[in-house]
C-alpha positions in Angstrom: -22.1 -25.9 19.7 -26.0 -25.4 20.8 -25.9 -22.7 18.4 -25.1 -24.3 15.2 -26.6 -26.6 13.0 -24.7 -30.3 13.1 -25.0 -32.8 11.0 -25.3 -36.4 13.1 -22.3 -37.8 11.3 -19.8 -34.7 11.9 -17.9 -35.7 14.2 -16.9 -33.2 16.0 -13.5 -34.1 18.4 -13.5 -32.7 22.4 -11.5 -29.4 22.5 -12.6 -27.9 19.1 -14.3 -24.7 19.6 -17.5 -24.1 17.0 -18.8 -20.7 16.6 -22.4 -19.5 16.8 -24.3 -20.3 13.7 -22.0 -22.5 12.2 -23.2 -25.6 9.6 -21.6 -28.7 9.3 -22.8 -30.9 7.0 -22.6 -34.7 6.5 -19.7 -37.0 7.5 -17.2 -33.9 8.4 -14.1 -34.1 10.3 -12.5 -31.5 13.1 -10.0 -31.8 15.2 -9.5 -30.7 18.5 -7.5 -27.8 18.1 -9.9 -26.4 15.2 -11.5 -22.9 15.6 -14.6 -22.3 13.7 -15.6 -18.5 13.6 -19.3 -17.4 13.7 -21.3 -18.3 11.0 -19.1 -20.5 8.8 -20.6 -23.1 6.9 -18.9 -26.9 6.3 -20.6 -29.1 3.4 -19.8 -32.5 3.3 -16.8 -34.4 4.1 -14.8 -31.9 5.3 -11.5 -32.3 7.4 -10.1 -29.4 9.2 -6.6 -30.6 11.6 -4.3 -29.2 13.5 -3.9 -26.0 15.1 -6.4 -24.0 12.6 -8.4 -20.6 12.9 -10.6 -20.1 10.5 -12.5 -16.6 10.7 -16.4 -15.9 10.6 -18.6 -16.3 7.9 -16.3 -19.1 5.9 -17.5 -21.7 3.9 -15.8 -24.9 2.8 -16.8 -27.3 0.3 -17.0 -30.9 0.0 -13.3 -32.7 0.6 -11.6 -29.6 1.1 -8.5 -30.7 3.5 -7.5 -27.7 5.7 -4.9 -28.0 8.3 -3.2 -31.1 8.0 0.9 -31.0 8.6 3.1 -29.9 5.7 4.4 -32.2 2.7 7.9 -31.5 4.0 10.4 -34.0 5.1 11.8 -32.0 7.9 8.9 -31.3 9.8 9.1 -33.7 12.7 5.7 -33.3 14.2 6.2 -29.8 15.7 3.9 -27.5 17.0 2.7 -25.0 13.6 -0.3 -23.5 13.2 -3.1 -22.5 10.0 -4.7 -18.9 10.2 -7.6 -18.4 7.8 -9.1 -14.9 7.8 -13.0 -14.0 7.4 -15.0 -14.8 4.6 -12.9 -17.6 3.1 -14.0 -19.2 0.1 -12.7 -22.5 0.0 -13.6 -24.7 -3.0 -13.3 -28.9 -3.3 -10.3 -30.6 -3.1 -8.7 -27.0 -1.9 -5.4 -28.3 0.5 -4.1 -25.9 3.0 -1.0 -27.0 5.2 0.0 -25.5 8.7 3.8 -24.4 8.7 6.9 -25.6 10.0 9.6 -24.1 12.4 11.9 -23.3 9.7 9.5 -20.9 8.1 7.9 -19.2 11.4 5.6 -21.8 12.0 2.5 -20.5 10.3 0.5 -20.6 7.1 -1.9 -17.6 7.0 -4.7 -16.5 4.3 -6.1 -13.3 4.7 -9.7 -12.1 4.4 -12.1 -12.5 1.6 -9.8 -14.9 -0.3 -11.5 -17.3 -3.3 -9.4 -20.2 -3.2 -11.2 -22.5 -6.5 -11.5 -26.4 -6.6 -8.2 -28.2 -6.2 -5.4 -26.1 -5.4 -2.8 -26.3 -3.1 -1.5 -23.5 -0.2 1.7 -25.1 1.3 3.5 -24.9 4.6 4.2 -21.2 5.8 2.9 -19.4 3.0 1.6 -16.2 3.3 -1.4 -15.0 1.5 -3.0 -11.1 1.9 -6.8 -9.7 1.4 -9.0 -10.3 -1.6 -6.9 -12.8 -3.1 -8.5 -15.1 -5.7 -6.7 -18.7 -6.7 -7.9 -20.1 -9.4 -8.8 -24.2 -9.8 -5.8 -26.5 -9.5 -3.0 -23.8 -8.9 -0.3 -24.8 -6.5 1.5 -22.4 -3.7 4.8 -23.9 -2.9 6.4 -23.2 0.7 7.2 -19.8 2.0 5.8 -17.9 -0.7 4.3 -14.3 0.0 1.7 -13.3 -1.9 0.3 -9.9 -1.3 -3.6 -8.2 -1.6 -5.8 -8.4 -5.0 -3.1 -10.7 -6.4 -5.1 -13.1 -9.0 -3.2 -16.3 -9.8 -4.6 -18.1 -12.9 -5.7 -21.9 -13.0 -3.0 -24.6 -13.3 -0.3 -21.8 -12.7 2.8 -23.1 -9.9 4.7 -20.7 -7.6 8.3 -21.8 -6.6 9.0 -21.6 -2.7 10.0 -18.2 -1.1 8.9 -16.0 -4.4 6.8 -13.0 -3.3 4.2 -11.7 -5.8 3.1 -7.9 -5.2 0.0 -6.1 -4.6 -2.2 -6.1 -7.4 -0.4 -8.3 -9.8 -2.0 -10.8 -12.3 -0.7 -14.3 -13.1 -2.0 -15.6 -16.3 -3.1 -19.4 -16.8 -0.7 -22.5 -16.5 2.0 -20.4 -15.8 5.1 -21.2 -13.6 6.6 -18.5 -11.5 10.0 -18.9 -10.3 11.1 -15.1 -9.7 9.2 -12.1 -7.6 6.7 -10.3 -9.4 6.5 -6.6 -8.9 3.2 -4.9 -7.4 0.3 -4.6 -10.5 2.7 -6.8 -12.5 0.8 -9.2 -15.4 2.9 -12.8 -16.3 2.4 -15.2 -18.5 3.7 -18.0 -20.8 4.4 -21.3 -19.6 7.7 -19.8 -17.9 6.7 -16.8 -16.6 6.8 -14.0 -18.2 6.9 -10.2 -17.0 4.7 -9.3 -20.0 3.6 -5.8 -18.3 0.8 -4.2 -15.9 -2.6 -5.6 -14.6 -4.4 -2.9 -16.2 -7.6 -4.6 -16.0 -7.3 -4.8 -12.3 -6.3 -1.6 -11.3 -8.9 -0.1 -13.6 -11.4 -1.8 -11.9 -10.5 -1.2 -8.7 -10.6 3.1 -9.6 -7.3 3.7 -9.7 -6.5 7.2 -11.0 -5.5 7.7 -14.7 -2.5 10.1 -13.2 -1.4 7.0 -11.3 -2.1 4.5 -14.2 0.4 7.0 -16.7 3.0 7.0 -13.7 2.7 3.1 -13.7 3.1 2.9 -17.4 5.8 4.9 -17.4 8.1 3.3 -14.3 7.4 0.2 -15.8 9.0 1.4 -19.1 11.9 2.5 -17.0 12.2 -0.6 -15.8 12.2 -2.5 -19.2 14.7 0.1 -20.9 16.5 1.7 -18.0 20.1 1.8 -17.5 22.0 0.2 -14.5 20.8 -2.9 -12.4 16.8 -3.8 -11.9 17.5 -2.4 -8.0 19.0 0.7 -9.7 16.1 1.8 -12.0 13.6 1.1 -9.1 14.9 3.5 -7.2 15.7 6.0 -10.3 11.7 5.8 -10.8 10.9 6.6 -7.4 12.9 9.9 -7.2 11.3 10.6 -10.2 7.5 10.0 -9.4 5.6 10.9 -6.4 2.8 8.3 -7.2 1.7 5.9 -4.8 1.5 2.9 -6.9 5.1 3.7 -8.2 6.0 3.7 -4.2 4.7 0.3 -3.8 6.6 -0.9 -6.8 10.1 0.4 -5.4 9.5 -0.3 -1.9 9.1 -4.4 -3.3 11.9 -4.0 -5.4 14.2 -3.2 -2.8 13.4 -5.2 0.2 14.8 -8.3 1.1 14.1 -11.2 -0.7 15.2 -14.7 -1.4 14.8 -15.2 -5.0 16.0 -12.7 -8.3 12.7 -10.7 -10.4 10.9 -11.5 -13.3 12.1 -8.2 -15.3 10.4 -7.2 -18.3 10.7 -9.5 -21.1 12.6 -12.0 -19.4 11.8 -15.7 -17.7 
């Protein structure tokens, strides 16, 4: 701890293991079973519990809560565990939970995530790369949400939905079904309004593969046969890669029904 830069009221408990060139600012809290990477930086009043990993080069603002056991009435003290990736972003009030033994016993958050003042990751969730979380929207248990997925402010996810790669949720919305890869959803029950254009566009994706989107996702609105059906229709009949994500999260496993198009 040498290394870094601690404030004189951190307190700091025996067993946590600070990386080299960490901050931590004024009247912050860590546990004992807390990893800090290199270079992560901790403003005030900060409290990091449990068994958490949080990758280099994270910063975490003033009362952020990260780590603490999950708002679940079965958890009975267990051993779970919190895995942050590098480059968090992890704005005030932000509350992240460790899971529980019913849901594999980890919460993860991949690398180069924005999560914005006062939201909420809960117990066992599982969040990809590049994900941004805008202020005051609330993960419930055991969702999965995948890379570049943007969830607008004041927006809820029920437990167990998945939301595909790429997909946009729109502002105080609640999602209560899976959301297909590049997906857009809005309307105060979620709607499957069409594709994240926006985002796919700026990421470079390929006009070819943007028409082939366009047009699967028409299949899927209009289609005949069951949602599962005209997935896999539209991936015989397009050898796009983006189209290939879509059916491949179609037709996995998965514990809740899809937001289809045009329908809460």
């Amino acid at each position: 701890m040498s290394q870094s830069d601690i404030h004189p009221s951190a307190v700091i408990e025996p067993g946590a293991k600070i990386g080299a060139g960490c901050s931590i600012g004024p009247f912050c809290h860590i546990g004992p079973e807390v990893v800090l990477g290199d270079g992560c930086v901790l403003h005030s009043h900060v409290v990091i519990k449990g068994d958490t990993v949080i990758g280099p080069g994270g910063t975490i603002f003033s009362f952020a809560c990260v780590g603490e056991i999950p708002q679940d009435l079965k958890f009975q003290g267990e051993k779970t565990r919190l895995e942050i990736g590098a480059r968090a972003r992890i704005r005030e009030h932000v509350t992240i939970n460790t899971g529980t033994s019913g849901g594999g016993a980890l919460t993860k958050v991949g690398d180069d995530c924005l999560l914005m003042a006062g939201c909420h990751v809960a117990h066992d969730v599982m969040i990809g790369d590049r994900v941004i979380i805008v202020n005051n929207a609330a993960l419930a248990g055991h969702a999965i949400i995948e890379d570049d997925v943007i969830i607008g402010g004041l927006s809820g996810v029920h437990q167990f939905v998945r939301i595909g790669r790429g997909a946009i949720i729109g502002a105080v919305t609640m999602v209560t079904n899976d959301v297909i890869p590049y997906g857009l959803v809005q309307a105060p029950r979620g709607v499957l309004d069409g594709l994240n254009l926006v985002g796919l566009k700026r990421r470079g994706v390929g006009r070819s593969d943007i028409t082939a989107l366009r047009a699967a996702f028409q299949m899927l609105a209009q289609g005949e046969g069951t949602f599962q059906e005209r997935a896999r229709r539209m991936g015989a009949e397009s050898d796009s890669e983006y189209v290939a994500r879509i059916v491949e999260f179609v037709t996995a496993a998965s514990d809740r029904s899809f937001l289809t198009p045009g329908q809460g």
